[in-house]
VOGU-3710 file (C-alpha; in Angstrom, 3 decimals, decimal comma):
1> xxxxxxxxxx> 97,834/-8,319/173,814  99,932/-9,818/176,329  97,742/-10,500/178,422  95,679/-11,955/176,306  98,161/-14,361/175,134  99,110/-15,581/178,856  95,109/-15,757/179,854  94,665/-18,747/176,971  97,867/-20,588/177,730  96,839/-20,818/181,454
11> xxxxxxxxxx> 93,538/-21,848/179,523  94,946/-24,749/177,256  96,913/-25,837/180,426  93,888/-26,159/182,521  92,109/-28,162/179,962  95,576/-30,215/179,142  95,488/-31,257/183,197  92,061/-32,049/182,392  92,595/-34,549/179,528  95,394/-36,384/181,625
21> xxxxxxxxxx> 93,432/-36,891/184,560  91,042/-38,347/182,268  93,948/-40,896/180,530  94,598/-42,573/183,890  93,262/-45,513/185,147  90,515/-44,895/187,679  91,037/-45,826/191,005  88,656/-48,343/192,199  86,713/-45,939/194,207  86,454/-43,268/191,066
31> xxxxxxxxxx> 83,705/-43,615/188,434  84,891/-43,831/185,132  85,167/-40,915/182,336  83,086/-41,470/179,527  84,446/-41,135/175,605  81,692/-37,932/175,575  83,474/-36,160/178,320  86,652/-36,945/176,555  85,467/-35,760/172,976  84,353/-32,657/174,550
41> xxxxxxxxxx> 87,549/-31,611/176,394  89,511/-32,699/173,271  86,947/-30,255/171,016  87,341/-27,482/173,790  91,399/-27,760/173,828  91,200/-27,422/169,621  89,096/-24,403/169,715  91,668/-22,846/172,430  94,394/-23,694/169,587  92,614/-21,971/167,683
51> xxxxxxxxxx> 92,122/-19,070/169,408  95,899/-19,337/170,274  96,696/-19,364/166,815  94,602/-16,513/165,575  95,720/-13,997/168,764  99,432/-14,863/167,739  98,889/-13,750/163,865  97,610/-11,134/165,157  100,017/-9,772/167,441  102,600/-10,350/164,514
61> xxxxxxxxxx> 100,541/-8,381/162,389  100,598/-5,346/164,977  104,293/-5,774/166,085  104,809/-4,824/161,898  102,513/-2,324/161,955  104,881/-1,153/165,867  107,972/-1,533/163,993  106,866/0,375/160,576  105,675/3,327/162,952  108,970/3,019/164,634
71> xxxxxxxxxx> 110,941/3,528/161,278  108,755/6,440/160,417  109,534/8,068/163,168  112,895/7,693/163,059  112,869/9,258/159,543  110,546/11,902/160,951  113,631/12,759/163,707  116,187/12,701/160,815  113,797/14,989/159,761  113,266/17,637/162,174
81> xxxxxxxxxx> 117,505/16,754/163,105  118,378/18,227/159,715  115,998/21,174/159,766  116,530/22,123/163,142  120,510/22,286/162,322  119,526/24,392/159,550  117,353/26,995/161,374  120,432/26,585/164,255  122,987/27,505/161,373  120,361/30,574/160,072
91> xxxxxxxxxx> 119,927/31,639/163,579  124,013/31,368/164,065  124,267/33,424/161,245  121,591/36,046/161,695  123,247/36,648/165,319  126,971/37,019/164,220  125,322/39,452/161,545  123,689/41,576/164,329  126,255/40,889/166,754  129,045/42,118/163,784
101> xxxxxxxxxx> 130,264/45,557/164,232  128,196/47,790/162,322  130,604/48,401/159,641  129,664/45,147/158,123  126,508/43,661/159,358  123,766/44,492/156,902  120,765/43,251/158,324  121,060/44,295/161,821  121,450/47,658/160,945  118,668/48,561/158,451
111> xxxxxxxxxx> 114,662/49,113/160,229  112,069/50,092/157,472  109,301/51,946/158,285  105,841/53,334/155,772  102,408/54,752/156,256  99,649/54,866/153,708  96,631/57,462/153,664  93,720/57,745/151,350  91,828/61,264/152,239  88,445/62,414/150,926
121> xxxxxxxxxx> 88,441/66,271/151,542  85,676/68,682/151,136  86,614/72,614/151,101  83,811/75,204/150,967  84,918/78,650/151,499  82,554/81,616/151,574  81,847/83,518/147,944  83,084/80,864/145,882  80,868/79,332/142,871  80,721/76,009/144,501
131> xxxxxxxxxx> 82,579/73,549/147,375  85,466/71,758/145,851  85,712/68,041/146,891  88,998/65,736/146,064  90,319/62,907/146,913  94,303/62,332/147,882  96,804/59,779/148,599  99,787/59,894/150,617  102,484/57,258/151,140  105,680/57,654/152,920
141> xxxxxxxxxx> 108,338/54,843/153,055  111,965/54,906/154,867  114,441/53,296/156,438  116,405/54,200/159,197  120,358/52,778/159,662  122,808/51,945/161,980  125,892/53,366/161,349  127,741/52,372/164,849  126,479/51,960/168,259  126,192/55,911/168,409
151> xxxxxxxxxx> 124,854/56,963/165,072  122,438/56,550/162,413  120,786/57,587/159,137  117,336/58,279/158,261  116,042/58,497/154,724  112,461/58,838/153,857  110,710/59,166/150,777  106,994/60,780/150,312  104,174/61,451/147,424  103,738/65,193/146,667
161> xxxxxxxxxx> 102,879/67,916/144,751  105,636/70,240/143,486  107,736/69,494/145,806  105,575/71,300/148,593  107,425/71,362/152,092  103,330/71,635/153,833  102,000/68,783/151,803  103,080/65,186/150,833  99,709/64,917/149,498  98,893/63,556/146,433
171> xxxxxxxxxx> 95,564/64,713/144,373  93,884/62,088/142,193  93,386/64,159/138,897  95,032/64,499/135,766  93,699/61,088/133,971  95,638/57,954/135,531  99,077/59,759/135,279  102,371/58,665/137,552  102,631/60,580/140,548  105,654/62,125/142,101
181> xxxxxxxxxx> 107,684/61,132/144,745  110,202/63,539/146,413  113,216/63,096/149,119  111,421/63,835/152,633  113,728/63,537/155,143  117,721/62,675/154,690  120,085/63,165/158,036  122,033/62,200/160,576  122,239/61,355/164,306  125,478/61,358/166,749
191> xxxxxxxxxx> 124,272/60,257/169,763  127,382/59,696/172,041  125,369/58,771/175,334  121,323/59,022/176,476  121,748/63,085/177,500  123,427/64,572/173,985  122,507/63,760/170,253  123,539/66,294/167,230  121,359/65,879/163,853  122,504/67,379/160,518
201> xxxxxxxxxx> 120,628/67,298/157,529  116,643/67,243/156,519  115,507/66,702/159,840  112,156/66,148/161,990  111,562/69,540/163,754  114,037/69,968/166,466  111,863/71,638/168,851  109,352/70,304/171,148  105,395/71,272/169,544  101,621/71,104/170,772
211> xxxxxxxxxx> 99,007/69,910/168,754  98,220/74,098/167,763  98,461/75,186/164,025  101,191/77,177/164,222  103,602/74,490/162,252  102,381/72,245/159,561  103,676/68,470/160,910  104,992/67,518/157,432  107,465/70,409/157,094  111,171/68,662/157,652
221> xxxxxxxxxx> 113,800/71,973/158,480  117,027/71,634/157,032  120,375/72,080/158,624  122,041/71,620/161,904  120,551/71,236/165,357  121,499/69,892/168,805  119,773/68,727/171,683  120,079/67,981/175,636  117,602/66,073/178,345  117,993/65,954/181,930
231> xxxxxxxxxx> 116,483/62,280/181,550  113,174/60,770/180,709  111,802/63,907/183,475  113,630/66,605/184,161  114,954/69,502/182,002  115,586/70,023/178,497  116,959/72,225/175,571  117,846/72,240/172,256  119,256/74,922/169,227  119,213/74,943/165,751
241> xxxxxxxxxx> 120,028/76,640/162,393  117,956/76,619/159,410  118,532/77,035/155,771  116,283/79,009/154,187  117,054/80,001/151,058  121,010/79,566/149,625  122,096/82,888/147,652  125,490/82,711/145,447  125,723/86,614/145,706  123,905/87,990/148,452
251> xxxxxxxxxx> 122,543/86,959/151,735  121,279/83,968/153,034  118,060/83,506/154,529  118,258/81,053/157,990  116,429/80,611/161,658  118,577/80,190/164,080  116,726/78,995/167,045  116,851/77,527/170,557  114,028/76,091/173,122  114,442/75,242/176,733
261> xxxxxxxxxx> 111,342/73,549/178,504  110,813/71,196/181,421  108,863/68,066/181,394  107,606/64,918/183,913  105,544/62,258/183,932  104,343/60,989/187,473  103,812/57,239/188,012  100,035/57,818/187,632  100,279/58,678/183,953  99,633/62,778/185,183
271> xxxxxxxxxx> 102,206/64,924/182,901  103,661/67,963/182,425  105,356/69,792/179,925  106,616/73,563/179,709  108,484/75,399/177,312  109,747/78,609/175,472  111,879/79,116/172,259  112,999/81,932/170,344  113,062/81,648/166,457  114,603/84,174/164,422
281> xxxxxxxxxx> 114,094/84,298/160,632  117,596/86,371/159,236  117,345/88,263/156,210  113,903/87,510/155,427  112,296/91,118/154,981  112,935/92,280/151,780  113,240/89,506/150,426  111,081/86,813/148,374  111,158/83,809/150,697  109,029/81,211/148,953
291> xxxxxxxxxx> 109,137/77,927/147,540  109,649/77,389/144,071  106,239/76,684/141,443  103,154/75,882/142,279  103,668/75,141/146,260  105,030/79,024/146,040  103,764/81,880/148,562  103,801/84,087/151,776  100,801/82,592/153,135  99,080/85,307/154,565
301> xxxxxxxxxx> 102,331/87,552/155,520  102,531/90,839/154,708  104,370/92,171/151,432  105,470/95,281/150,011  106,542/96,349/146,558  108,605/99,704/148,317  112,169/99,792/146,932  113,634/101,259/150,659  112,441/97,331/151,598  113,242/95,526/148,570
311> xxxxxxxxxx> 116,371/93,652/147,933  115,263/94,427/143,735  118,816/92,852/143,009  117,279/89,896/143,979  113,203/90,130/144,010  113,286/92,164/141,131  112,495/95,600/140,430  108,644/95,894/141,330  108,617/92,787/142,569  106,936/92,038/146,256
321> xxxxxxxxxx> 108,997/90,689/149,149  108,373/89,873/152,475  107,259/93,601/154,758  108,537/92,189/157,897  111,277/90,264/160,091  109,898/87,437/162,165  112,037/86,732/165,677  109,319/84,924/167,188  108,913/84,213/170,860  106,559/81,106/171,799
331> xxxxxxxxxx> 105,512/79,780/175,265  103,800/76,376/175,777  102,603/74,170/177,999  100,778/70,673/178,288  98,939/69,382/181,002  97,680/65,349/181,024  95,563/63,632/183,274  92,899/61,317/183,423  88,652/61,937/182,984  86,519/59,116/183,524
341> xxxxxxxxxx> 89,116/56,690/182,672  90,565/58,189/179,840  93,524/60,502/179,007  92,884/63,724/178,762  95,171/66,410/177,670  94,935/70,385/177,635  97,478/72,272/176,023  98,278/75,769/175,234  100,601/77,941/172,935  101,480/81,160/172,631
351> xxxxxxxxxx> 103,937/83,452/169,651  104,414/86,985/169,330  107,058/88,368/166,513  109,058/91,123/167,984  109,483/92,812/164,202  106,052/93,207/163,514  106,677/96,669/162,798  105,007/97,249/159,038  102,273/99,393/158,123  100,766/100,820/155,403
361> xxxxxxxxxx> 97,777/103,183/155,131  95,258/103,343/152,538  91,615/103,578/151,754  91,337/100,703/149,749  90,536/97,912/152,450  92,507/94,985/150,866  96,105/97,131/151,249  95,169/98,789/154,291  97,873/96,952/156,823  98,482/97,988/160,304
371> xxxxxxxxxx> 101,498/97,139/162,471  101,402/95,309/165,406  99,781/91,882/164,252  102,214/90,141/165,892  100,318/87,574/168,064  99,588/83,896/167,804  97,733/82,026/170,267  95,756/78,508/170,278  94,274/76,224/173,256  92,843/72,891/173,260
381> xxxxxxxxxx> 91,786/69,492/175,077  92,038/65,873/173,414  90,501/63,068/175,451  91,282/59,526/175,301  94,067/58,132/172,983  93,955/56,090/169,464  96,719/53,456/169,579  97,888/51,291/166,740  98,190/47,771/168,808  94,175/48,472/170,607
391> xxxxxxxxxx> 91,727/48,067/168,041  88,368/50,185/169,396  90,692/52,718/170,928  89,616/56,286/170,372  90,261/59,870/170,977  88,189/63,718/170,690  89,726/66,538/170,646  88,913/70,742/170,291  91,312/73,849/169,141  90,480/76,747/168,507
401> xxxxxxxxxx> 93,130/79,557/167,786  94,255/82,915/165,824  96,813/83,638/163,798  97,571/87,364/163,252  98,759/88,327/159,600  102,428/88,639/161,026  102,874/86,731/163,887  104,473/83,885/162,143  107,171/82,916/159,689  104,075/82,047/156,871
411> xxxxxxxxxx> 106,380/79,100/155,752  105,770/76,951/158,985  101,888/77,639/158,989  99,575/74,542/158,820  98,518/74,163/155,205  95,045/72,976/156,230  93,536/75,472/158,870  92,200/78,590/156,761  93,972/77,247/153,799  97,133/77,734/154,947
421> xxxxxxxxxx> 97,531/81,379/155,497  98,231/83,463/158,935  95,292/86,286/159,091  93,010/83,710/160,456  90,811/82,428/163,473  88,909/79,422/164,295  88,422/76,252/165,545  88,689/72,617/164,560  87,255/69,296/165,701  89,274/66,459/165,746
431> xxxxxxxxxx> 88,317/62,395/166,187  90,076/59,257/165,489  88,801/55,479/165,826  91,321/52,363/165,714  89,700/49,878/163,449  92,446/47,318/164,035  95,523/47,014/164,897  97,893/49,886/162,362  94,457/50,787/160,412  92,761/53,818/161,731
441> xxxxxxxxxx> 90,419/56,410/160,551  90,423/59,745/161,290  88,404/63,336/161,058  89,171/66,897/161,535  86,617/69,677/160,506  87,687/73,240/160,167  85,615/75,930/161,155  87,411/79,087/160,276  87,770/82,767/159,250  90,366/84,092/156,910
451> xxxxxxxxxx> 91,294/87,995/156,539  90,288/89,414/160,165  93,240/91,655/159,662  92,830/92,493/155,978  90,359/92,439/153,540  90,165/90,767/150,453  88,657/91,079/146,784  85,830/88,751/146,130  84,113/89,241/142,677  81,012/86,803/143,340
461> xxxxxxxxxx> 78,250/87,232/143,826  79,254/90,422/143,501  82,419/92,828/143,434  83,408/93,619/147,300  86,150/93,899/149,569  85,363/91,609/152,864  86,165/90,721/155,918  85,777/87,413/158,070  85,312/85,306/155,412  84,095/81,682/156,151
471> xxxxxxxxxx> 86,158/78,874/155,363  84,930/75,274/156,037  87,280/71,721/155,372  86,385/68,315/156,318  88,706/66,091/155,917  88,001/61,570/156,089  91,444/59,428/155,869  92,014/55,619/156,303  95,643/55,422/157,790  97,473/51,937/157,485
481> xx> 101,130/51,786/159,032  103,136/48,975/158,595
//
């Protein structure tokens, strides 16, 4: 615009020089300037006015517009000023609060955590009328809280059935009604430096696991435990005490445990992990060590109604109760590598109860128990890995394994291979696929055999006592974390 301005001023000055040349007198030698020229210059220096005039209005008109952009943005600054120093004052406050010891700041010490899983389930077990098929829900939801810079709580709540320690599984039946929800986890952590933590409470499982069958994953022990690492490789231990069942006049059922193992992880991703544990179940035989209601059992274990076994002042005369002690010994190791760019992991574990020692002869088939089934073993390969944050992520995976009828503590069992019980063999097939990120689905199929230590009664499609008996379970979940 400036330019613009100077370029018709240099203009009107140029004509202006003109029109006063024209004004003098001639000199003698000069040829007059005739009243046309004149009128013309005169016509040319109007239309420049003109021009000059109209370029002028209009750079008023934008230096308005200039200095009403110029005020908005001002007030646009006060603006952002007044909402920065607001955010500034939030984030002040947010970092005292987290920066507070942790006997008063509220927010920095609280982390909440949930998962939610819808299953579809089909079960179809040999001499039955027909395959059941259900659908279930699970949701668990917790929070986990800094008490000081070496301790915290954990609190978790789940769906369930009963109250069953196997299951927080929630079956959609009985006509729209409200569901349950139960106390899942509840303790506390004391960990003075990276080497030593103590737990108390309803705890995770204090011992190191594979990916066997030998312990359902949503059992949560009770009691006491401690643990020790080397580091992040090296060596590592832990020991623990269980309550089983609490008894106002007689004795009370615990394991008391410990597991020492070794593990390491190389720079290429190769790892390693080895370990053995002892578990020993106290004042178990003789006694009835279930749950309460419907999510009540021995799950496969042997019983006995004999009175020289019995505790009747507590199962009852003619009651049954548990045939056998169970100080279990387990070995296991893991192995990781890669195949073809993926992880791949093989894994093996072995248990053997040293008190196996019940038997009972008879010539019906289904009481007919021999001692000695004391073994537990299971093997099996996963390859690649499902993650939450890499959507199209996937893993396979194979196990097969056998549970003798008294190899182990039926209260840890799986509840999902062979239905739960020990007195079983078979394998399973496992999958997962990340459909985005903390949405996944996942498959296992069961392909198993219940009673290959005892027979049992089967009344269809005809009366018999049986062996080996086929037991089938595919089960289809949608798993969102958040």
């Amino acid at each position: 615009m400036k330019k613009t301005l100077v370029a018709a001023t240099v203009a009107m000055l140029m004509v202006g020089s003109q029109l006063a040349a024209a004004a003098k007198p001639a000199a003698a030698a000069t040829p007059a300037v005739s009243q046309e020229e004149i009128d013309l210059l005169k016509a040319q220096l109007k239309a420049l006015q003109d021009r000059l005039a109209q370029l002028e209005q209009a750079n008023s008109a934008q230096d308005a517009k200039l200095d009403q952009a110029a005020k908005q943005v001002a007030a646009q600054v006060a603006v952002n000023d007044e909402q920065q120093l607001a955010i500034d004052n939030a984030s002040d406050n947010l970092a005292r609060t987290v920066g507070e010891s942790a006997s008063s700041g509220w927010l920095g010490r609280w982390v909440w955590k949930g998962d939610f899983r819808y299953r579809n389930e089909n079960i179809d077990q040999e001499f039955t009328t027909r395959a059941r098929n259900r659908d279930r829900m699970r949701l668990r939801f917790g929070a986990v809280a800094r008490v000081n810079d070496d301790t915290k709580v954990e609190v978790q709540l789940t769906t369930g059935e009963s109250g069953d320690a196997r299951s927080p599984n929630q079956t959609l039946t009985d006509v729209n009604s409200r569901k349950s929800v139960y106390l899942d986890t509840a303790f506390v952590e004391w960990a003075p430096n990276d080497f030593v933590k103590l737990q108390a409470g309803k705890m995770r499982y204090p011992w190191v696991r594979t990916s066997s069958y030998f312990y359902d994953g949503d059992v949560n022990p009770e009691g006491v435990a401690g643990f020790w690492q080397q580091g992040t490789n090296g060596f590592f231990g832990s020991a623990f005490v269980t309550r089983l069942t609490e008894r106002s006049a007689y004795a009370d059922s615990n394991m008391v445990g410990a597991q020492f193992g070794y593990r390491n992880t190389a720079v290429d991703g190769t790892r390693v992990l080895l370990a053995a544990g002892y578990f020993d179940q106290g004042a178990v035989k003789g006694y009835n060590n279930v749950q309460a209601g419907g999510a009540g059992g021995y799950f496969g274990n042997s019983t006995t109604t004999s009175a020289g076994i019995c505790r009747t002042p507590v199962t009852g005369a003619g009651a049954a109760c548990l045939a056998n002690d169970f100080n279990v010994l387990e070995v296991l190791g893991e192995y990781q590598t890669k195949f073809a760019g993926q992880p791949l992991l093989l894994f093996f574990d072995y248990a053997r109860n040293n008190d196996a020692t019940y038997s009972f002869a008879s010539i019906n088939p289904t009481a007919n128990i021999r001692s000695g089934l004391d073994t537990a073993e299971a093997i099996g390969v996963t390859l690649g890995r499902a993650s939450g944050t890499i959507p199209g992520s996937w893993e396979v995976g194979y196990i097969w394994q056998k549970i003798e009828k008294d190899s182990i503590f039926g209260q840890w069992v799986d509840s999902d291979f062979a239905g739960g019980n020990t007195d079983a063999s078979g394998s399973a097939l496992r999958g997962a696929y990340q459909i985005s990120k903390n949405w996944r689905f996942n498959f296992t199929y069961f392909l198993n055999k219940t009673n290959i230590d005892v027979a049992t009664a089967v009344t269809y499609p005809t009366a018999r006592n049986v062996f080996d008996r086929d037991y089938k379970r595919l089960q289809l979940d949608l798993n969102w974390t958040f």
